[in-house]
N, C-alpha and C positions, 0 to 999 in steps of 0.2 A: 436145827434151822430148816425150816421148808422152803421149796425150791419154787422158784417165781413158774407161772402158768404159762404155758406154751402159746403163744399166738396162732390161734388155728381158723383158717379165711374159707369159710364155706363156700360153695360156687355153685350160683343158679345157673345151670348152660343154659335151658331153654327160656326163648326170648317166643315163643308162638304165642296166638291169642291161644285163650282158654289153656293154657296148659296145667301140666299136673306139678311140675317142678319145685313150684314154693311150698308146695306140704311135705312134699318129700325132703325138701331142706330144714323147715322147719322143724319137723320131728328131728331131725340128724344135730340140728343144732342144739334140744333139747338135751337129748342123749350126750354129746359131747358136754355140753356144762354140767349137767347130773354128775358124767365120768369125773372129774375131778382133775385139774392140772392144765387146764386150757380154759383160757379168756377164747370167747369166740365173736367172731364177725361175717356174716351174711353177706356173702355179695351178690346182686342180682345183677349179671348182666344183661336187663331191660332197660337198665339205668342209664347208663351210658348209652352216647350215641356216637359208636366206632366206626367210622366209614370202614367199606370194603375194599377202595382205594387207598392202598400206603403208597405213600411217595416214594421216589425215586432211589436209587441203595446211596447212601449218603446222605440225600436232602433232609432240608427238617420241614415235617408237616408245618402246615397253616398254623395260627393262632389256635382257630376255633375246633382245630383238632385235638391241639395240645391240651386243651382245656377238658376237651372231650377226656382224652385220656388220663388226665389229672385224678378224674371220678374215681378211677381204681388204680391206679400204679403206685401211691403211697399207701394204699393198704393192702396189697399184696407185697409191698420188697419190707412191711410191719410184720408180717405173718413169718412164723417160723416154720409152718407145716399147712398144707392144706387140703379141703376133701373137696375133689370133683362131682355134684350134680349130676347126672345125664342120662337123657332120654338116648336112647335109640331108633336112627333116621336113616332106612334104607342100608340097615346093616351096618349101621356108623354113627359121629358124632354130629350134633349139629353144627351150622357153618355159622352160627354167632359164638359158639365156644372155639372154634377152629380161629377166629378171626379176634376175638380177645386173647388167647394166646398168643399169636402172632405180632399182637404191639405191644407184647410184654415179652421181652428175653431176660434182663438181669434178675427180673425177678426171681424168675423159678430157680434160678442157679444154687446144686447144694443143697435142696430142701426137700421133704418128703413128699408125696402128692396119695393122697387115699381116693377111692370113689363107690360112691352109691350111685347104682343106677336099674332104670327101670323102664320096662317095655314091652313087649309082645311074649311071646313064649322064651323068648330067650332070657328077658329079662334086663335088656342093656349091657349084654355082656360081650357082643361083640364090638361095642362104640369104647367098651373100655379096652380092651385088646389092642383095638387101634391107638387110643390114647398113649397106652405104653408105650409105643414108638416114637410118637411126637415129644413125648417127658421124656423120654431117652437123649431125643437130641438136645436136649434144652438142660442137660447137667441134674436133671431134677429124678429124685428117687422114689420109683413108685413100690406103694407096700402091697404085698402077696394078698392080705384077706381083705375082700370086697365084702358088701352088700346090695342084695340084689333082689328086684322085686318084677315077678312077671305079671301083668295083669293087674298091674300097679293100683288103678281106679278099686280095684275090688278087693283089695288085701288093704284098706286104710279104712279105719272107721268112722266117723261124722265127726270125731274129736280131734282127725288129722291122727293117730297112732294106729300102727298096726295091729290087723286083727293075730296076726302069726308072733307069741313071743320069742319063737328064734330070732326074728327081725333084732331083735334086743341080744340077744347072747350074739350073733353075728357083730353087730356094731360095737360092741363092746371090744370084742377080739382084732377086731380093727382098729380100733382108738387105743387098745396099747400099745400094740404096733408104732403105729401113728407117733404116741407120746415119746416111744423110745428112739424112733429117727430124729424125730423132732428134737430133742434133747440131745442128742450125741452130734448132728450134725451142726448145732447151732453152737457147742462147746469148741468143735473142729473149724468152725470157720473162725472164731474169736481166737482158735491157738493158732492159725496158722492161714495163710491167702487161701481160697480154692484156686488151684491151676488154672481153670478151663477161661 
């Protein structure tokens, strides 16, 4: 008997004009359905339109907030695992991914989070850094192998796929990862509550 496909929610961080973000998602997304064991879904947070005001601790947003948020919080709390997007902004994440995390808590709870990212010489590896701390407080479990592209613009070829095929044996080693949190966590929540 084979085992149903993990639900794994891709995440466009950057919301700038001209960005590099949706090729880089899209190869990821590629790669992930190739891999085998995950249904995938894309989410571009340009979609959504998140204010940067949240309401009051208690209150409930407006309608037309709610609605806003509606775009993604049933396809994130659908998602068994997910991979983070991200550019690197001044040594850090950007503040439209900081800010969609933020009006989403139950979601992340108990699930794995992976992340490809891409950037200057470092290659978005200090915006993931940072991210572990914030998936840390949100119950959610980030996995050890990244991928990472420095000089992102110049490592993708006209076809959207990288010229470097590590890029591929990297993400590969991620997505099992990925597949195996994915899968134990989501047995663990079904035997039993998560505390947090």
């Amino acid at each position: 008997m084979s085992e149903a496909p993990m639900r794994v929610a891709v995440i466009v961080g950057s919301v700038r004009e001209g960005r590099f973000g949706p090729v880089v998602a899209d190869w990821l997304a590629g790669v992930a359905d190739a891999h085998g064991g995950f249904e995938v879904d894309v989410v571009d947070l340009a979609e959504p339109d998140l204010p940067l005001v949240m309401p009051a601790f208690g209150a409930a947003p407006p309608e037309t907030v709610v609605a806003e948020v509606a775009k993604v919080a049933p396809r994130l709390d659908a998602a068994d695992a997910f991979v983070v997007v991200t550019p690197e902004y001044n040594h850090s994440y950007p503040a439209s991914l900081k800010n969609a995390i933020d009006w989403h808590r139950p979601e992340w709870r108990a699930k794995p989070v992976a992340f490809v990212s891409y950037g200057g010489i470092s290659g978005g590896l200090r915006a993931v850094e940072h991210l572990r701390a914030v998936f840390a407080e949100l119950h959610a479990v980030t996995i050890r192998e990244t991928v990472s592209f420095h000089g992102a613009h110049a490592r993708f070829g006209d076809d959207g796929v990288p010229n470097d095929a590590g890029a591929a044996v990297a993400a590969k080693a991620m997505l099992d990862q990925l597949g195996w949190w994915a899968r134990s966590l989501t047995e663990a929540r079904a035997a039993r509550p998560y505390p947090g």
